[in-house]
MINUGU-914710 format. One line per 2 residues: number of its first residue (from 1); their letters; for each residue x, y, z of N, C-alpha, C, O. Coordinates in steps of 0.1 Angstrom, whole numbers, plus 2048, in hexadecimal, padded with zeros to 3 digits. Layout:
BEGIN
NUM) A) X Y Z X Y Z X Y Z X Y Z; ...
END
This chain:
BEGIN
1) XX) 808 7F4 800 800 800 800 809 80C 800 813 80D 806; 804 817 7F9 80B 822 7F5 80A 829 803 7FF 828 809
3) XX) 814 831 808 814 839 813 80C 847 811 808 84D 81B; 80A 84B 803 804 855 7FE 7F7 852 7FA 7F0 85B 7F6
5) XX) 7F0 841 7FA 7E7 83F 7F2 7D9 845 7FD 7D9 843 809; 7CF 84D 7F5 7C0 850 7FE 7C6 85D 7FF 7BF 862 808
7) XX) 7D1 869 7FA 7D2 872 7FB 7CA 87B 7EF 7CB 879 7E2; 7C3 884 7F5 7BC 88A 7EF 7BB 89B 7EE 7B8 8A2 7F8
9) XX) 7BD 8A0 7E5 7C2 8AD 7DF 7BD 8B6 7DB 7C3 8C0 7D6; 7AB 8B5 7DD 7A2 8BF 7DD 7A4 8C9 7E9 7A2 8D5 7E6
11) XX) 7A6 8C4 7F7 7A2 8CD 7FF 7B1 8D9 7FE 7B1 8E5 800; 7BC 8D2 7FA 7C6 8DE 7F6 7C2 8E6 7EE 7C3 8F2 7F0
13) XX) 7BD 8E1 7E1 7B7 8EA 7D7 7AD 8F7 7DB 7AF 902 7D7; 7A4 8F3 7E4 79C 8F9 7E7 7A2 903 7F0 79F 90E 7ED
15) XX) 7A9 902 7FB 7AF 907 804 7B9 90F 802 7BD 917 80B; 7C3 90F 7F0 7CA 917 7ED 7C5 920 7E2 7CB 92A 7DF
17) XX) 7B6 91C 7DD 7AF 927 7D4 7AA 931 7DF 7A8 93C 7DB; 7A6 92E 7EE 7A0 934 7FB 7A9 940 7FE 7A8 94C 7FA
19) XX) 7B5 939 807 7BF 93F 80A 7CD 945 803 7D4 94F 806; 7CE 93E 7FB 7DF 93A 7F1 7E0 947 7EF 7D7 94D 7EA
21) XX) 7EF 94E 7F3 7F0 95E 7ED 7F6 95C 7E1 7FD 952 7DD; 7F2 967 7D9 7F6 96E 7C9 803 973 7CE 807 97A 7D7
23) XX) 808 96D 7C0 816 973 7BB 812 976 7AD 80A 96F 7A7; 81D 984 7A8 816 98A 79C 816 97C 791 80F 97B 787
25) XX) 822 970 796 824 966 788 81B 95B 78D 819 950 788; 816 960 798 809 951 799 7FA 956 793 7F0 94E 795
27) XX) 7F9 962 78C 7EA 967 789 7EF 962 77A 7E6 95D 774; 7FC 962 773 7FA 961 766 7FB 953 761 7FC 94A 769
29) XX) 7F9 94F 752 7FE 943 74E 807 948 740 806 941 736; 80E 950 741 817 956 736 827 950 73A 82F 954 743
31) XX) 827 946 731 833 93D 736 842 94A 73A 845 94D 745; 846 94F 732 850 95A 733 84B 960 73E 856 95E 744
33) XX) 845 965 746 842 96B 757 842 961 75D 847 964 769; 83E 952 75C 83F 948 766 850 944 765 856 944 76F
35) XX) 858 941 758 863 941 757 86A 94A 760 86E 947 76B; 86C 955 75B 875 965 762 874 95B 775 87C 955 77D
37) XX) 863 95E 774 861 95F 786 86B 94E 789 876 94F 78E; 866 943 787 86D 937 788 87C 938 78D 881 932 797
39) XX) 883 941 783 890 93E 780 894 948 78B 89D 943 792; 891 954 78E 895 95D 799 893 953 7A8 89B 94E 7B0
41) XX) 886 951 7A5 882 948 7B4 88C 93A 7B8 889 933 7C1; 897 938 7B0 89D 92E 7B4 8A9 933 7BC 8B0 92A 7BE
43) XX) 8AD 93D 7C0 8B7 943 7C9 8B3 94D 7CF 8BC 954 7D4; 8A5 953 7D1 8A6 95C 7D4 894 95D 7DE 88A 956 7DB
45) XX) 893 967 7E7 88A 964 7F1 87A 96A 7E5 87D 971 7DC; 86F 967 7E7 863 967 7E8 862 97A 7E2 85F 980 7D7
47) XX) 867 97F 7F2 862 98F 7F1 86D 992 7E7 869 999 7DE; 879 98F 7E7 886 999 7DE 87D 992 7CE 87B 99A 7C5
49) XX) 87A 98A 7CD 876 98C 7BF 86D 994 7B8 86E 999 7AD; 85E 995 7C4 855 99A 7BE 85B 9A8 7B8 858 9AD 7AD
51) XX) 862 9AB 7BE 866 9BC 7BD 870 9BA 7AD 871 9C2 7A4; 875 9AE 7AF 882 9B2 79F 87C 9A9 793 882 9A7 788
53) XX) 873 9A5 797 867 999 78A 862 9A6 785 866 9A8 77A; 859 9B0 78C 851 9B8 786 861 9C2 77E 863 9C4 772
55) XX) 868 9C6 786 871 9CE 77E 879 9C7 774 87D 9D0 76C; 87C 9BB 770 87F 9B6 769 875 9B7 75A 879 9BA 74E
57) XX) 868 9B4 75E 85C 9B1 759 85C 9BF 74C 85A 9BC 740; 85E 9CD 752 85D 9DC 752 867 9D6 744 865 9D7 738
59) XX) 874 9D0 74B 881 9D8 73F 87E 9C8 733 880 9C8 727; 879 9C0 73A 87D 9B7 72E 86C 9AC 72E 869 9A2 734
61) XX) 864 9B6 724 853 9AF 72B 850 99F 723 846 999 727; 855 99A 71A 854 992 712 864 989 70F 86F 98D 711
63) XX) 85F 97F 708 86C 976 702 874 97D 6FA 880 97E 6FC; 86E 984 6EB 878 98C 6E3 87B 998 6ED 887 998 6ED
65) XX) 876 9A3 6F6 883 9AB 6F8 88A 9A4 701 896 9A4 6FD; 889 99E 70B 893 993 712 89F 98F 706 8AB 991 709
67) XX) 89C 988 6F9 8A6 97F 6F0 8AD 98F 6EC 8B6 98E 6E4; 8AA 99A 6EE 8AC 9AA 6E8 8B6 9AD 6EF 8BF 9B3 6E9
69) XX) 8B7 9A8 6FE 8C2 9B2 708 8CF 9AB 703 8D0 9A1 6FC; 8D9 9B5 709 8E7 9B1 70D 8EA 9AE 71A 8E6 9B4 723
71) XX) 8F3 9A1 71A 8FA 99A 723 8F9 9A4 72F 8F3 9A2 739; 901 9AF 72C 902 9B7 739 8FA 9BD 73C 8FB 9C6 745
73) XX) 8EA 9BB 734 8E1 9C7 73E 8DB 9B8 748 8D9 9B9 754; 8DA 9AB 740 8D4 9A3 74C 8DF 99D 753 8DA 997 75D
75) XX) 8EA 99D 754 8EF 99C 760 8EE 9A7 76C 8EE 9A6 778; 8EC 9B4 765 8EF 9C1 76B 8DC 9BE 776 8DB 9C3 781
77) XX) 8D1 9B4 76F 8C8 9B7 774 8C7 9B0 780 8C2 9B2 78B; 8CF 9A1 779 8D0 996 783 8D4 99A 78F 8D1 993 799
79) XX) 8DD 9A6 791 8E3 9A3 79D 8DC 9A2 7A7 8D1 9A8 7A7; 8E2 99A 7B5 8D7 99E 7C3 8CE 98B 7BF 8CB 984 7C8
81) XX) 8CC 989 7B7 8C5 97C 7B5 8CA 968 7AF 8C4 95F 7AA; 8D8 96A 7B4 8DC 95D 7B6 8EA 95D 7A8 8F0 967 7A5
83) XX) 8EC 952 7A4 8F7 94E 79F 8F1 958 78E 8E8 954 787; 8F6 962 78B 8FC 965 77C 8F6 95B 775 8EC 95C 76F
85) XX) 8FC 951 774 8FB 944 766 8EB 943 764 8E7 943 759; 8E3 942 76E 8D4 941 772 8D2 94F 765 8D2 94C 759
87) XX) 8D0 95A 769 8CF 966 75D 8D3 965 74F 8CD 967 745; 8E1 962 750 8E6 95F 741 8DE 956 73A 8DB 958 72E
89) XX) 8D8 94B 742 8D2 93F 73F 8C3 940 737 8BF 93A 72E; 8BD 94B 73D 8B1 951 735 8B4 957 72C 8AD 957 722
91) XX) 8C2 960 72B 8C2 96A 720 8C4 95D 712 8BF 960 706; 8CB 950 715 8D0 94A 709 8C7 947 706 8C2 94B 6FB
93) XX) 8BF 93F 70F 8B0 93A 70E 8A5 93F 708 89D 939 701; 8A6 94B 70C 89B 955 706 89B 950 6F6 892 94A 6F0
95) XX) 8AB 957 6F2 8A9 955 6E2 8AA 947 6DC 8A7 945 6D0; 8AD 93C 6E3 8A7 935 6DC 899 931 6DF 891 92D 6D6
97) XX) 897 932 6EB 884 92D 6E8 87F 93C 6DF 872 93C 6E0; 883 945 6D9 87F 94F 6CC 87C 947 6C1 871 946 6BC
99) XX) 88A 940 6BD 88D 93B 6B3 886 930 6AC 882 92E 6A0; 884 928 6BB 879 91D 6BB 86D 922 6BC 867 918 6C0
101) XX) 865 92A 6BB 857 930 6B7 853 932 6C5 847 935 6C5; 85A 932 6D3 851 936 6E0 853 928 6EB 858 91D 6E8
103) XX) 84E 92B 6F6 84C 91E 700 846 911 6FA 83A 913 6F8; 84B 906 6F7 845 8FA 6F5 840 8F4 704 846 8F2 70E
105) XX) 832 8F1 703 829 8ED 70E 830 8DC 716 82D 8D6 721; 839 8D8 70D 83C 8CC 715 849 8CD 71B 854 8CF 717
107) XX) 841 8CA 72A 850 8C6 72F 85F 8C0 728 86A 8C6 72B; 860 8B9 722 867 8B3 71B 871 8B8 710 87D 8B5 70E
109) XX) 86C 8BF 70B 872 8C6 700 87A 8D0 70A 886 8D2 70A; 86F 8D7 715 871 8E5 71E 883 8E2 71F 88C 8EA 71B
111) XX) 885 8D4 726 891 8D5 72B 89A 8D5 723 8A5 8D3 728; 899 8D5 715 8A4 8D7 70C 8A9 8E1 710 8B5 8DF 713
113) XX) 8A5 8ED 711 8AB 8F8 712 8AF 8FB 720 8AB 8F7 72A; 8BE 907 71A 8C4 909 728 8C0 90E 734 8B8 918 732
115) XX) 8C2 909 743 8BE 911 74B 8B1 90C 74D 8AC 90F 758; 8AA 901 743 89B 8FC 746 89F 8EE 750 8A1 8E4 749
117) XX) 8A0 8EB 75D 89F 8E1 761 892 8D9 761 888 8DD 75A; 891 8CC 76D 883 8C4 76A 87C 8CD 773 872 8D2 76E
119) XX) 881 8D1 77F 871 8D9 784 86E 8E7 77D 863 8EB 77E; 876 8EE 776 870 8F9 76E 86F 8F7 767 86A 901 762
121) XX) 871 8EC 75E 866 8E9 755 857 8E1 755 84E 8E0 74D; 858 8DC 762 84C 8D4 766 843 8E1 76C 837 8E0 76D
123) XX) 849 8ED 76F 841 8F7 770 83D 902 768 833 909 769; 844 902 761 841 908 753 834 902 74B 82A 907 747
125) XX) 837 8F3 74D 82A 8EE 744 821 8ED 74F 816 8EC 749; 81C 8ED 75C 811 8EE 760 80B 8F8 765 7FE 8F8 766
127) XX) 813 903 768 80B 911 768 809 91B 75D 800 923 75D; 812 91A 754 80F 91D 747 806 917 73D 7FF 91D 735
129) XX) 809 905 73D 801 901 731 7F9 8F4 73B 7F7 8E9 736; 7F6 8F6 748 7EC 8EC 74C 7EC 8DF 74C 7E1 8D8 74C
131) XX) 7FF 8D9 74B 7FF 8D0 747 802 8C6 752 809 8CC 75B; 800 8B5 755 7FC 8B4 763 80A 8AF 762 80E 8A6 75B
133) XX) 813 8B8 76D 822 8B4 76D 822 8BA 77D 81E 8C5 780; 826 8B1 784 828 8B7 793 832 8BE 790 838 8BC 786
135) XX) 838 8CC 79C 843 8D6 79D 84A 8CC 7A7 847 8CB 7B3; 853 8C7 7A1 858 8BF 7B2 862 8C4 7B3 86B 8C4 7AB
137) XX) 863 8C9 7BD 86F 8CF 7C2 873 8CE 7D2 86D 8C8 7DA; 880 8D7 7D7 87E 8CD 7E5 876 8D2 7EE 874 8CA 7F8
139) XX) 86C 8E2 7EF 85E 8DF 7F9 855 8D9 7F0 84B 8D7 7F8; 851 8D5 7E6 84A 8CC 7EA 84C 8BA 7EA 843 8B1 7EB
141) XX) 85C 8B9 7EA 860 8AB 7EF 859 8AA 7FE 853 8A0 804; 85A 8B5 802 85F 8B6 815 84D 8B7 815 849 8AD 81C
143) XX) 844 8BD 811 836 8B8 80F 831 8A8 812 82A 8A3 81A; 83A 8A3 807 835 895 801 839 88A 80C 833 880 811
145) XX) 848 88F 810 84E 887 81D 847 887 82A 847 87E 833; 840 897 82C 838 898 83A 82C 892 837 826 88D 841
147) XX) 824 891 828 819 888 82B 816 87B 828 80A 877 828; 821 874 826 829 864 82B 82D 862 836 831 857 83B
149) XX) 82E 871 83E 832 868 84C 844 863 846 848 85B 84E; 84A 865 841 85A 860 83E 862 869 83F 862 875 83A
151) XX) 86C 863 847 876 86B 84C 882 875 844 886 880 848; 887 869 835 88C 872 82C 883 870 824 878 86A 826
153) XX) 889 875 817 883 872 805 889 866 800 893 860 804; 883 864 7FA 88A 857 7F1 886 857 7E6 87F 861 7E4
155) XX) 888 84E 7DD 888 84B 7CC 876 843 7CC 86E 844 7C2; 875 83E 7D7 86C 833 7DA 85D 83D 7DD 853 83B 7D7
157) XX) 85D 847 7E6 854 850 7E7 855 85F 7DC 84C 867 7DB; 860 862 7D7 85B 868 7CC 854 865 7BF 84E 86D 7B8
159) XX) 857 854 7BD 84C 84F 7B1 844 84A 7B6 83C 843 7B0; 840 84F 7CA 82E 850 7CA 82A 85B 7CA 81E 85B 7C6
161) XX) 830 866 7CD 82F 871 7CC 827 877 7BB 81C 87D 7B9; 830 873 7B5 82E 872 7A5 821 86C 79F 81B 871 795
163) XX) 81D 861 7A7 816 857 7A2 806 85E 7AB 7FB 85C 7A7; 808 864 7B4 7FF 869 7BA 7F6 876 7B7 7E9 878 7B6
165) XX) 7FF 87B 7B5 7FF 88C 7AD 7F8 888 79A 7EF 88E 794; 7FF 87E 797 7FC 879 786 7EC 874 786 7E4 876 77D
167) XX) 7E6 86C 793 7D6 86B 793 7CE 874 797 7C2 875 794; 7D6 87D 7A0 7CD 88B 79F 7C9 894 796 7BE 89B 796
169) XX) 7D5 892 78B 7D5 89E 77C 7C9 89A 777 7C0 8A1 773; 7C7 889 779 7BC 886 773 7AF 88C 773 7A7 88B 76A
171) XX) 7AD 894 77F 79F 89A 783 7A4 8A8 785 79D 8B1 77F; 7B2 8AC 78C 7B0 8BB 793 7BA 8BE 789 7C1 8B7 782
173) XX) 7BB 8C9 78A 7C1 8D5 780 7D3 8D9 78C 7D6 8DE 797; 7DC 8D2 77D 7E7 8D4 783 7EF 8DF 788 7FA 8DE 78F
175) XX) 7E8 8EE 783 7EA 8FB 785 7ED 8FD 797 7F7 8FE 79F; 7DE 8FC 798 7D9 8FB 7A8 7E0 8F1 7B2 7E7 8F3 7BC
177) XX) 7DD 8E6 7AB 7E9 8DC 7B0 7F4 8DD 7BC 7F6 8DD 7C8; 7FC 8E0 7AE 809 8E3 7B0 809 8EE 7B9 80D 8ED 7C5
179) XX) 803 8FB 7B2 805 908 7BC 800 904 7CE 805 90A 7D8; 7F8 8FC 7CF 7F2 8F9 7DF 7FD 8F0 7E4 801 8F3 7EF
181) XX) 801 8E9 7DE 810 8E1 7E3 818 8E9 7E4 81D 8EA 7EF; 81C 8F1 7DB 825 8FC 7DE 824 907 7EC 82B 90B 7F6
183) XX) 818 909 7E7 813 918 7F6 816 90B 805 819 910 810; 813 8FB 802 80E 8F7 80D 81D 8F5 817 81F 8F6 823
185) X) 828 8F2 80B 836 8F2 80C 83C 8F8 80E 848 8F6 80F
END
């Protein structure tokens, strides 16, 4: 028997459409604003982004002027929000997802490109294109381990993890999902 099996994912849903606070990249589904915010949010706190997402947003609102800047205005922007290479990483990125006609909705492809790992691309496609890919990352590993009751993670409860979340897509909407696992983490 699954340590996760009889878990049920409506009352988060319901409880994070109630409660759950807005962030300006949780009202949108415009992959490039969920990207930007994603990629800042991985070194950097909650509040310091809202403030340099929207200013960011101001100088560079879309994928082509992003693929438009020079090296030194986004490092110049990055600074204050984690390792450089993360910034550079969108700017290459930018122009080739140009090239390639825009965000492709699947995960899969997503991670071709640089700078796209599995959880930002597993989030790219589900708050942008709705597609049922858990965000796993490590709050919501630390989620999945507190509601197994297990002491670490393992290989063993993250493909129930996976496998739990994958029969939910079936009925609930992986947007919400994810974001209630996220807020709950």
């Amino acid at each position: 028997m699954s340590r996760l099996e009889g878990l049920d994912f409506r009352p988060l849903i319901d409880w994070f459409l109630r409660e759950g606070r807005t962030y300006p990249w949780s009202l949108t589904h415009d992959p490039y604003k969920i990207w930007i915010s994603e990629v800042m949010l991985q070194q950097t706190t909650v509040q310091t982004v809202v403030l340099r997402y929207e200013r960011w947003l101001r100088r560079w609102p879309n994928l082509g002027a992003l693929a438009q800047a020079h090296e030194d205005e986004v490092l110049r922007e990055w600074e204050g929000l984690g390792y450089y290479s993360r910034g550079l990483a969108l700017l290459r990125t930018s122009r080739e997802l140009l090239l390639q006609g825009g965000f492709p909705s699947d995960p899969k492809r997503l991670l071709q490109f640089p700078g796209i790992g599995p959880y930002t691309a597993a989030a790219l496609a589900s708050f942008a294109f709705d597609q049922p890919c858990l965000t796993l990352d490590a709050n919501l590993k630390r989620v999945f381990q507190r509601l197994a009751a297990e002491p670490k993670w393992t290989k063993e409860l993250e493909s129930e993890a996976l496998e739990r979340a994958g029969a939910a897509f079936q009925t609930l909407p992986s947007r919400e999902l994810n974001q209630g696992l996220m807020q709950l983490g």
